[in-house]
C-alpha distance (Angstrom), angle and dihedral (degrees) to the residues before:
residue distance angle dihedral
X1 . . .
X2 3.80 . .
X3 4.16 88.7 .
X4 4.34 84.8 50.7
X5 4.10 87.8 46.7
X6 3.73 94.0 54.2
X7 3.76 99.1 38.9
X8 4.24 88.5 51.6
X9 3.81 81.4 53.1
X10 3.89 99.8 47.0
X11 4.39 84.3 41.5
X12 4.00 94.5 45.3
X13 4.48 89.3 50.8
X14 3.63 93.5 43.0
X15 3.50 79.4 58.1
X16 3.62 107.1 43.4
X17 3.33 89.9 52.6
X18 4.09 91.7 48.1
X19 3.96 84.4 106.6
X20 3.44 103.7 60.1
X21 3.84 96.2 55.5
X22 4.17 101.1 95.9
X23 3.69 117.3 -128.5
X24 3.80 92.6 -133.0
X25 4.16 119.5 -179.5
X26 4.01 117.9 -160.2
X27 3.62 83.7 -155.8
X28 3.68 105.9 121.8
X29 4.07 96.4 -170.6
X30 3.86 78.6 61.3
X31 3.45 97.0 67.0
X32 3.81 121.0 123.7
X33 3.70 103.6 -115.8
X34 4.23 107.1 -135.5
X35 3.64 146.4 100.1
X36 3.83 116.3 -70.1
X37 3.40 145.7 -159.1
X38 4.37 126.7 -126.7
X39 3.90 105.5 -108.8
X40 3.53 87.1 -133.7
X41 4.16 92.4 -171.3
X42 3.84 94.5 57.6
X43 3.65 98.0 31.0
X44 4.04 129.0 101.9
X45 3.49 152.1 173.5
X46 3.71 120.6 -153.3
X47 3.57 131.5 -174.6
X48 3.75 130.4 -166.8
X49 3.56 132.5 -164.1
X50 4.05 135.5 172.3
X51 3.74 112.7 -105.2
X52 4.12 111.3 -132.6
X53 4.12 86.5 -40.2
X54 3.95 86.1 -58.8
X55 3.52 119.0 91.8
X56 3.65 136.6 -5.0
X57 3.53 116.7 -111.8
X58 4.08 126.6 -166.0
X59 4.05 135.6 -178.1
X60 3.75 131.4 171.5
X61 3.09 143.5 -136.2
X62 4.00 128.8 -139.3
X63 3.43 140.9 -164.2
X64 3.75 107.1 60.7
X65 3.83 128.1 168.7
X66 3.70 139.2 -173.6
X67 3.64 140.5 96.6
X68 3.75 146.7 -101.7
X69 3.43 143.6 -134.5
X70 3.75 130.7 -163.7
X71 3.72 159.9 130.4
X72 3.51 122.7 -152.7
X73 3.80 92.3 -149.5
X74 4.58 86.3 53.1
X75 3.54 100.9 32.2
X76 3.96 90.8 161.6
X77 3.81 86.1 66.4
X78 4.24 90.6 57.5
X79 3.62 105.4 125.7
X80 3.93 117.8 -163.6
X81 4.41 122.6 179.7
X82 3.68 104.0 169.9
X83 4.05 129.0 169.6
X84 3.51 132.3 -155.6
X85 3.49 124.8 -167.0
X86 3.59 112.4 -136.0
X87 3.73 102.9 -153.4
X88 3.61 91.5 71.7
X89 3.78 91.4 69.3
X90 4.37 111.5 142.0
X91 3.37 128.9 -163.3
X92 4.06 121.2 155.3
X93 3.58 92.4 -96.3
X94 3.98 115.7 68.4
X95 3.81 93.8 -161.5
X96 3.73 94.3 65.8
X97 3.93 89.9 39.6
X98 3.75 80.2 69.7
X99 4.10 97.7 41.6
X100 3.91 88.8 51.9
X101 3.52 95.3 44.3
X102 3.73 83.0 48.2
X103 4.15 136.5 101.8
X104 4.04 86.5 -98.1
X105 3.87 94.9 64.4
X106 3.97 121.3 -5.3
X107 3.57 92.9 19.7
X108 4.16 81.6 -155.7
X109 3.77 89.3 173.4
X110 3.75 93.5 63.9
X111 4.18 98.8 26.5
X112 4.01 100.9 28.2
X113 4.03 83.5 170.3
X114 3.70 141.7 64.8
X115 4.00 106.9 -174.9
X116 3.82 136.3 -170.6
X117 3.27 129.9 -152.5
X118 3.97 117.9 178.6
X119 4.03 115.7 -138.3
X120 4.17 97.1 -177.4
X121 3.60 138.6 11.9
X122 3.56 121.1 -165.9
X123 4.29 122.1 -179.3
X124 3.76 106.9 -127.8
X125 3.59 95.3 178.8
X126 4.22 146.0 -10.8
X127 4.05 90.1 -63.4
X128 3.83 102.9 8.5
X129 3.77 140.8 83.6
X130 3.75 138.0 156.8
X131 4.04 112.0 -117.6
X132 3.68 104.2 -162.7
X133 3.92 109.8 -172.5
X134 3.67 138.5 145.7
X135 3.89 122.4 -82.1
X136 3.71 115.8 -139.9
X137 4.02 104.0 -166.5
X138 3.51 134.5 158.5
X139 3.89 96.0 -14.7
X140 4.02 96.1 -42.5
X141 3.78 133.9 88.9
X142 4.01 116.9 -148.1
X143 3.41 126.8 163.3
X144 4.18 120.0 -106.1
X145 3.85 136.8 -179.6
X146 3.75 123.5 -127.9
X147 3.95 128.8 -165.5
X148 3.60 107.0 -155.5
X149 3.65 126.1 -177.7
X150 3.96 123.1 -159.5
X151 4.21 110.1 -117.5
X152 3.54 98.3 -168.3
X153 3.98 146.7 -79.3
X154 3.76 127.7 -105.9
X155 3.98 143.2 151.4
X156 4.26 94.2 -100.0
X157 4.05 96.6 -127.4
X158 3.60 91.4 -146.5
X159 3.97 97.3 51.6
X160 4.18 100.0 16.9
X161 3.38 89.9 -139.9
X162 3.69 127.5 127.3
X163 3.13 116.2 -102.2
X164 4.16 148.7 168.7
X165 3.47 148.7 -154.1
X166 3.74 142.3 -133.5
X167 3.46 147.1 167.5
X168 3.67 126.7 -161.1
X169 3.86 138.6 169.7
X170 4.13 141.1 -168.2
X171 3.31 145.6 155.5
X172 3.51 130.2 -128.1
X173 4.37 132.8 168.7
X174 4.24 104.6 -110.5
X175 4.52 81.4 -147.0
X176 4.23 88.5 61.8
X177 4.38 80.5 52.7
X178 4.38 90.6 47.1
X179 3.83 76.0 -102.0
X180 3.78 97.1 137.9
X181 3.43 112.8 132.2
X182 4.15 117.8 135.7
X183 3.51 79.4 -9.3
X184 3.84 113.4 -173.0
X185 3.69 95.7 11.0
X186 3.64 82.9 60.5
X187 4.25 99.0 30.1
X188 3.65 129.5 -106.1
X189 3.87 89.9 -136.6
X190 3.07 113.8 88.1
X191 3.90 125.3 179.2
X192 3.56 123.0 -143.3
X193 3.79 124.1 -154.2
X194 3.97 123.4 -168.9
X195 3.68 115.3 -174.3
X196 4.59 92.2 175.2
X197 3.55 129.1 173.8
X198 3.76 117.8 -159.2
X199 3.84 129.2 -159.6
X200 3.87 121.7 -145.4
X201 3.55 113.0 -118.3
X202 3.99 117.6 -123.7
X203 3.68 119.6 -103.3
């Protein structure tokens, strides 16, 4: 009787929670064409760099915003303009938090943002395209490439909206950006990887 009790228990919150478990398709011609909003909460930008030839080393930085517009069956008319502020940056070690954010490398103070804005968008494959777009980062604009895959769409339980996923990835050299700092010791390249969520906006 006690085994029956428990398993009625175990069966009834599988169940309750049923509606929190998203329905979520990876198929990118289902997408619902629109404008959407940056998921700030479960969006961020990571950069890694190699430490003095050693290690690699990576932070992130938080709080992005922007919007995007696209239709999975015109994917050369997607239009992305994201920005990130740069203050937010987060490593494990607070102390140089501050020295990045600081006048000696982000100079957040003076350029708070770095901002995307995409120029062309070509599919390369089923769930892939390059977005190549121009990089505005600590007070200069150069172009960059990203290759951005498509996660998957789904109704978010928590807020019911629409929303998607993506991944992308690039690599640009911090000196091009004014970015120059320990610079090879510490290298120039520096990868940058996106994982974004975007919400659809309503009407």
């Amino acid at each position: 009787m006690k085994r029956l009790i428990t398993s009625a228990f175990v069966v009834a919150s599988v169940l309750a929670s049923a509606p929190l478990i998203a329905q979520s398709s990876n198929d990118s011609a289902a997408v619902q064409a629109g404008s959407y909003a940056v998921e700030s909460s479960h969006t961020l930008v990571q950069f890694t760099v190699n430490h003095f030839g050693i290690s690699d080393f990576f932070g992130t930085f938080p709080g992005a915003t922007g919007t995007l517009s696209i239709d999975p069956k015109a994917i050369a008319s997607t239009k992305l303009d994201v920005t990130v502020p740069v203050a937010t940056v987060s490593t494990t070690n607070k102390t140089l938090d501050g020295e990045l954010a600081g006048a000696e490398w982000l100079d957040a103070a003076k350029y708070p943002t770095m901002h995307f804005v995409s120029t062309k968008v070509v599919r390369t494959g089923a769930s892939s395209a390059t977005v190549r777009g121009n990089l505005t980062l600590h007070g200069i604009t150069r172009p960059i490439v990203l290759n951005a895959t498509f996660n998957a769409g789904a109704v978010n339980p928590m807020s019911k909206a629409y929303s998607l996923g993506f991944k992308a990835t690039g690599v640009i050299k911090r000196t091009e950006f004014g970015v120059s700092k320990y610079a090879p010791l510490v290298s120039d390249a520096t990868t940058l990887t996106i994982s974004a969520a975007f919400e659809k906006k309503a009407g």
